[in-house]
C-alpha positions as CSV (number, residue, x, y, z in Angstrom):
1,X,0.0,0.0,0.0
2,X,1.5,3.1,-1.0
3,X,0.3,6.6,0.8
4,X,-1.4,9.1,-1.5
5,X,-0.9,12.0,1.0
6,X,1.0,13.1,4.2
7,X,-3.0,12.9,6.2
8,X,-3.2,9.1,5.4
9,X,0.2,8.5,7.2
10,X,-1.3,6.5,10.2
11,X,-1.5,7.7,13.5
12,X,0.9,5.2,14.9
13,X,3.5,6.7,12.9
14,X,4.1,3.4,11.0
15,X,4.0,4.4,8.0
16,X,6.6,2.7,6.4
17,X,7.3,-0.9,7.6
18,X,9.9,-3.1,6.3
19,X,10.5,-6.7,7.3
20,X,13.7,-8.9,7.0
21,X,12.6,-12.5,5.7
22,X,15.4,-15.4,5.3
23,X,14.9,-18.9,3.9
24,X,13.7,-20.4,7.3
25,X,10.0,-21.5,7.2
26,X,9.6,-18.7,10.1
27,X,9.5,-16.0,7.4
28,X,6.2,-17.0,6.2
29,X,4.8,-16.4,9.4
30,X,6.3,-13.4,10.1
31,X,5.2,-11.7,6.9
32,X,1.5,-13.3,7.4
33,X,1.8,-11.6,10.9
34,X,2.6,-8.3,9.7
35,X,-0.6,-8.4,7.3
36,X,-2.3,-8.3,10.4
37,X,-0.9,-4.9,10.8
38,X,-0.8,-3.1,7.9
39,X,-3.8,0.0,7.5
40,X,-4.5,2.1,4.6
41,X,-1.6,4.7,4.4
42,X,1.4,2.4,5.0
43,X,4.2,1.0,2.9
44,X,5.2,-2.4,3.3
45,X,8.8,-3.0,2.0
46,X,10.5,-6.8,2.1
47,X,14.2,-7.4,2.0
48,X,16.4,-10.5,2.0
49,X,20.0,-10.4,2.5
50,X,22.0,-12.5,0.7
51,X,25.3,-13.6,2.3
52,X,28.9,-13.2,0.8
53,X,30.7,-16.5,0.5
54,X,33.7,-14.4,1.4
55,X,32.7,-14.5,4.9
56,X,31.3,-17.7,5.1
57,X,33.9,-20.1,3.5
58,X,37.0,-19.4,5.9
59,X,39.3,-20.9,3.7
60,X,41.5,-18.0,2.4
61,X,40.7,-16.7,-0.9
62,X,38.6,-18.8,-3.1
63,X,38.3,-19.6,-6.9
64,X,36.2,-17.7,-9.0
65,X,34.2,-20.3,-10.3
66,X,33.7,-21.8,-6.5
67,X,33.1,-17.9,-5.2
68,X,30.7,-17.3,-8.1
69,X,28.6,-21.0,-8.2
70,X,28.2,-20.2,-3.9
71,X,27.3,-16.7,-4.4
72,X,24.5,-17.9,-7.2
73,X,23.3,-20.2,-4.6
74,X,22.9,-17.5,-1.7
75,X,21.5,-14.9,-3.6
76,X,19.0,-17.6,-4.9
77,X,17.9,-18.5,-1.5
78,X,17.4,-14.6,-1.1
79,X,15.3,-14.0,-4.1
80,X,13.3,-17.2,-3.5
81,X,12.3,-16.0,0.2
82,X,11.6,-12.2,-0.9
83,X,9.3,-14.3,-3.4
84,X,7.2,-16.6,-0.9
85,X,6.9,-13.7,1.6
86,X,5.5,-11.4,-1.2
87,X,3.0,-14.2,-2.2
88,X,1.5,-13.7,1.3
89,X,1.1,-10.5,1.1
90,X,-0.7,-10.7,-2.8
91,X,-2.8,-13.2,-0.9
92,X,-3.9,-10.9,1.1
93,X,-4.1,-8.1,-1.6
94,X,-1.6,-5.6,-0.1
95,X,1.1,-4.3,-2.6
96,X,4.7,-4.6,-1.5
97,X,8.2,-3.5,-2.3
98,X,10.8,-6.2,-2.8
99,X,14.8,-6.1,-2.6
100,X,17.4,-8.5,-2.2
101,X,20.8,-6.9,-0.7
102,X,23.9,-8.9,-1.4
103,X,26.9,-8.5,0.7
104,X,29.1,-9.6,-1.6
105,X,28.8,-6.2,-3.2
106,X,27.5,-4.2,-0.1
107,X,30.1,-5.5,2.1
108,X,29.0,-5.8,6.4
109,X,27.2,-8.3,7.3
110,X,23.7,-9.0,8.0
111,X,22.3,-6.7,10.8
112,X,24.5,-4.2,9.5
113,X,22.3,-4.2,6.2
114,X,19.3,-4.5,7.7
115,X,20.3,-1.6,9.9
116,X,21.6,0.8,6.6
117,X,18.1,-0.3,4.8
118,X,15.8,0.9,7.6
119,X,18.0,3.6,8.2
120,X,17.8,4.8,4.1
121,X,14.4,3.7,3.4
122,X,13.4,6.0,6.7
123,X,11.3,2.9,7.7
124,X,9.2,3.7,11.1
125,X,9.2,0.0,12.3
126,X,11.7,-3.2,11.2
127,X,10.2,-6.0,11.6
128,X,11.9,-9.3,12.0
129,X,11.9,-13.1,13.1
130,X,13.8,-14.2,16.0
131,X,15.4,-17.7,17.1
132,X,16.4,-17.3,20.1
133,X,19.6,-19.0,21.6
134,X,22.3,-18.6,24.5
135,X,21.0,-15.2,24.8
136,X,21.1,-13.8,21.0
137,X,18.8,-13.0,18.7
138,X,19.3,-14.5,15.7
139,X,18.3,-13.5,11.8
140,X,18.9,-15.3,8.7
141,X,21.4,-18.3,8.9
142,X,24.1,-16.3,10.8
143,X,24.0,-14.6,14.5
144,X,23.6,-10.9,14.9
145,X,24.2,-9.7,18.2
146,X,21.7,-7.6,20.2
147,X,23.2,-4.3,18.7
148,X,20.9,-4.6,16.0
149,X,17.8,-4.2,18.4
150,X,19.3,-1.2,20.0
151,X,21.4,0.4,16.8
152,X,17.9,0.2,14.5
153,X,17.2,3.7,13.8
154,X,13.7,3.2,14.1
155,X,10.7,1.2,16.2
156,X,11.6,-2.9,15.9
157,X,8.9,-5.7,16.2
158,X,10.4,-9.4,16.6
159,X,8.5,-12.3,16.1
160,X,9.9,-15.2,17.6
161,X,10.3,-18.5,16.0
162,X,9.0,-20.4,19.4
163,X,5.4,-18.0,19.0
164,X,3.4,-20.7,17.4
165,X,-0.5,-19.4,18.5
166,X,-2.7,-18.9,15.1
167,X,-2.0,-16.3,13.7
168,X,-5.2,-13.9,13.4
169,X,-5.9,-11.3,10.6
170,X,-4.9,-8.8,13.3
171,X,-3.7,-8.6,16.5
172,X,-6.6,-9.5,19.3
173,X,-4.9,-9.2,22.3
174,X,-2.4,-6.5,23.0
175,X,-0.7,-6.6,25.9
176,X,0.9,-3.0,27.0
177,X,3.7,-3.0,29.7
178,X,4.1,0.8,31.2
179,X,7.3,2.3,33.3
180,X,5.5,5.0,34.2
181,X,7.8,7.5,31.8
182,X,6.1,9.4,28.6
183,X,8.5,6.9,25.9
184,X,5.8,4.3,27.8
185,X,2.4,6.1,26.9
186,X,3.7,7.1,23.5
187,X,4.1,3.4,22.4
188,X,0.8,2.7,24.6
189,X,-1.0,5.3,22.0
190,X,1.0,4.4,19.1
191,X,0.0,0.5,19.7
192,X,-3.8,1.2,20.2
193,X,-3.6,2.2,16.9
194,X,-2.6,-1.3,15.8
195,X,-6.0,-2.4,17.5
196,X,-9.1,-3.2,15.6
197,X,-12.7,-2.6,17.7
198,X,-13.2,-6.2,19.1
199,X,-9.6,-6.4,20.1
200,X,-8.8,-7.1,24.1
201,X,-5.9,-4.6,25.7
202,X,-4.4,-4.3,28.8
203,X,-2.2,-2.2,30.7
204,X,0.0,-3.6,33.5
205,X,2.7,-2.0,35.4
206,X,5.5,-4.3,37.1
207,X,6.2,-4.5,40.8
208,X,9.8,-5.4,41.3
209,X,9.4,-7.0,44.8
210,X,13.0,-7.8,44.7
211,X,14.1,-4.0,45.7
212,X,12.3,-4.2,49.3
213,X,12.8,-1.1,50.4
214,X,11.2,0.3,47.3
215,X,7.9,-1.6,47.0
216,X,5.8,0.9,48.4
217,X,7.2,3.6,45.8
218,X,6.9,1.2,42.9
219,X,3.1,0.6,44.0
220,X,2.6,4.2,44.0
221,X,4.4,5.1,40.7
222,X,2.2,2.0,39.1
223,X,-1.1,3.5,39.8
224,X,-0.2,7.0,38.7
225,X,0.7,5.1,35.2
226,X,-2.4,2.9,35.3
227,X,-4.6,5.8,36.0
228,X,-3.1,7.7,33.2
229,X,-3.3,4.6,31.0
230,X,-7.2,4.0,32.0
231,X,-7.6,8.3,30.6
232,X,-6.1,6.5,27.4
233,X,-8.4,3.6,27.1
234,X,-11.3,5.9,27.4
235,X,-10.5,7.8,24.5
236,X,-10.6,4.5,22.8
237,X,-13.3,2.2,21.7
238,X,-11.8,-0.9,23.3
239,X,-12.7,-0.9,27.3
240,X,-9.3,-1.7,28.5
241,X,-7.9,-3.8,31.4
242,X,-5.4,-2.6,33.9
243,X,-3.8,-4.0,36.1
244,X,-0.3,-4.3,38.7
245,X,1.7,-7.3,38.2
246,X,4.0,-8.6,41.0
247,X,7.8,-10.2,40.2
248,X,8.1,-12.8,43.0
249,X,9.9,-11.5,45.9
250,X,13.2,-14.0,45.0
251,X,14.6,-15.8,41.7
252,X,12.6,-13.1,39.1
253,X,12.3,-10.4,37.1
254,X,10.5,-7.4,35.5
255,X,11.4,-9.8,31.6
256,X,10.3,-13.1,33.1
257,X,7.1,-11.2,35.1
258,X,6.0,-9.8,31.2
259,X,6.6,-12.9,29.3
260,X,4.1,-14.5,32.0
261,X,1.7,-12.0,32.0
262,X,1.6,-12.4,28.4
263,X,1.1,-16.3,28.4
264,X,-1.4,-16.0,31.2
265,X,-3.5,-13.4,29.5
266,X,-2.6,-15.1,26.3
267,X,-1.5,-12.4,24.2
268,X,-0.3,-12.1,20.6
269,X,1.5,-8.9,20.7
270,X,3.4,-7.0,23.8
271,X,4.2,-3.7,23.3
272,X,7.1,-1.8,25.4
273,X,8.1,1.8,24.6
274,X,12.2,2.5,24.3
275,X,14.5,5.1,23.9
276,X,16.8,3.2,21.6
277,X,20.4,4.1,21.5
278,X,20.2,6.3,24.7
279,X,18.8,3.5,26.9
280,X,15.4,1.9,27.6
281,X,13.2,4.0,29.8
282,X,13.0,3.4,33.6
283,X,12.8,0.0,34.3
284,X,13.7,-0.6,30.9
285,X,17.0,0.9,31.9
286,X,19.9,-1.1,30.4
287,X,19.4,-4.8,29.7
288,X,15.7,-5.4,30.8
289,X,14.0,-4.7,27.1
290,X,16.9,-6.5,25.8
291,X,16.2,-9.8,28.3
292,X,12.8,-9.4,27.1
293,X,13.4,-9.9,23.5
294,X,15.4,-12.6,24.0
295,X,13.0,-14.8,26.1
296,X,9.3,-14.0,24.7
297,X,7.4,-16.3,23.7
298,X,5.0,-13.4,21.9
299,X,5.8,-11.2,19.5
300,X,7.0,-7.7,20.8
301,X,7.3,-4.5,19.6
302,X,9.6,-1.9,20.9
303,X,8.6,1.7,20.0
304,X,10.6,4.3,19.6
305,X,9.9,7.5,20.5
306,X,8.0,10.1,17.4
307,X,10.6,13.0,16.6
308,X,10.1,15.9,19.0
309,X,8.7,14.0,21.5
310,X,9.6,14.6,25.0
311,X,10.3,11.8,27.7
312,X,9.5,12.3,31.3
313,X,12.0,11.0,33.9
């Protein structure tokens, strides 16, 4: 879908979404997820990266021939999973944008490309699949660190390979975890926009019972954001839930508490508001978005704040 004019950019701000497929079976699934997200306004862009033999034959310098049959085969694998994705996409009649990028020519390696193409194409969200192992996130058929979740110049949505729930024609659950901080409400606004009328929502603020002495200030902090949450939801046509979630007082965390929460309340998207390169908002501080990513079982997506937007600390 292409936008005719700068009022049918969506009020999310997504209006340009582009997703990395591989040849993994995943792909499919991710790009039949993000059909479930696209609205009038938006552009939908796909992108394979095709691998340089170069970097994955460590064997010195190889022959032409060798280098050039290998680099046939990898940039074949490419082209063939830009193809299936964009089948799912005619299937659901939405027009998409198609390139393969080929580090043999580009040079980097795979996160690094998909970082430059978000960053060139100005894309407002990067979508991607996720196997998660040992702590890393990984894309394609090599390992990419968790830079790439961090470095993406723009809002990021992984879908993990372990998320096997149907996948719906849009999102029907929508599970929002607040800090308290504005980056927080933005991607609770920005995410209701993602919702259709008979989807379910809810709010929930994390009680880290592991910092004692703070309890009581963490309560407090959590209704102030769930009361400003439920002035949200009533803007909204969906009635949403709200609702304080407790860590256990030993052996947890805020990342394990929200991955629960989400496969109690069985949801098929969490959405957590970030700050990106300067650091995840409050309790997001540091590694806890990052520990997130890497355990869901849900798909999650991480938005970034809207240019000119103010954070409160």
């Amino acid at each position: 879908m292409t936008a005719s004019s700068a009022s049918s950019i969506p009020e999310s701000g997504f209006a340009r979404i582009l997703i990395g497929v591989d040849s993994s079976p995943m792909s499919a699934r991710v790009a039949k997820y993000v059909c479930g997200l696209v609205r009038p306004g938006m552009e939908v862009r796909i992108v394979s990266v095709a691998e340089n033999p170069r970097a994955l034959v460590p064997l010195g310098s190889l022959a032409d021939a060798v280098f050039e049959t290998i680099r046939e085969e990898l940039l074949g694998d490419a082209s063939e999973a830009v193809k299936q994705a964009q089948e799912v996409f005619a299937d659901a009649n939405i027009d998409v944008d198609a390139r393969v990028l080929e580090l043999s020519r580009l040079g980097g390696y795979a996160g690094n490309a998909l970082i430059d193409a978000a960053g060139e194409w100005h894309a407002d969200l990067l979508v991607v699949g996720a196997r998660q192992h040992h702590g890393i996130l990984r894309w394609f058929e090599g390992t990419v660190s968790e830079f790439v979740t961090s470095q993406t110049p723009c809002s990021i949505l992984i879908v993990p390979a372990s998320y096997v729930a149907t996948i719906h024609a849009y999102p029907r659950r929508i599970l929002f975890a607040l800090d308290g901080s504005e980056t927080s409400f933005n991607a609770l606004r920005s995410g209701l926009h993602l919702a259709r009328p008979d989807s379910s929502t809810r709010a929930v603020y994390v009680v880290d019972r592991a910092v004692r002495f703070l309890e009581k200030t963490f309560i407090e902090e959590g209704d102030k954001a769930l009361a400003a949450a439920a002035e949200v939801f009533a803007n909204q046509i969906n009635a949403g839930e709200l609702g304080l979630v407790n860590t256990d007082p030993a052996s947890d965390d805020i990342p394990h508490t929200i991955v629960r929460e989400a496969q109690r309340w069985h949801a098929d998207l969490i959405v957590v508001g970030t700050h990106g390169r300067r650091g995840f908002s409050r309790w997001f501080l540091g590694s806890v978005a990052g520990r997130t990513a890497r355990i869901t079982q849900t798909p999650l997506l991480m938005v970034r704040p809207h240019p000119n937007t103010s954070s409160l600390s």
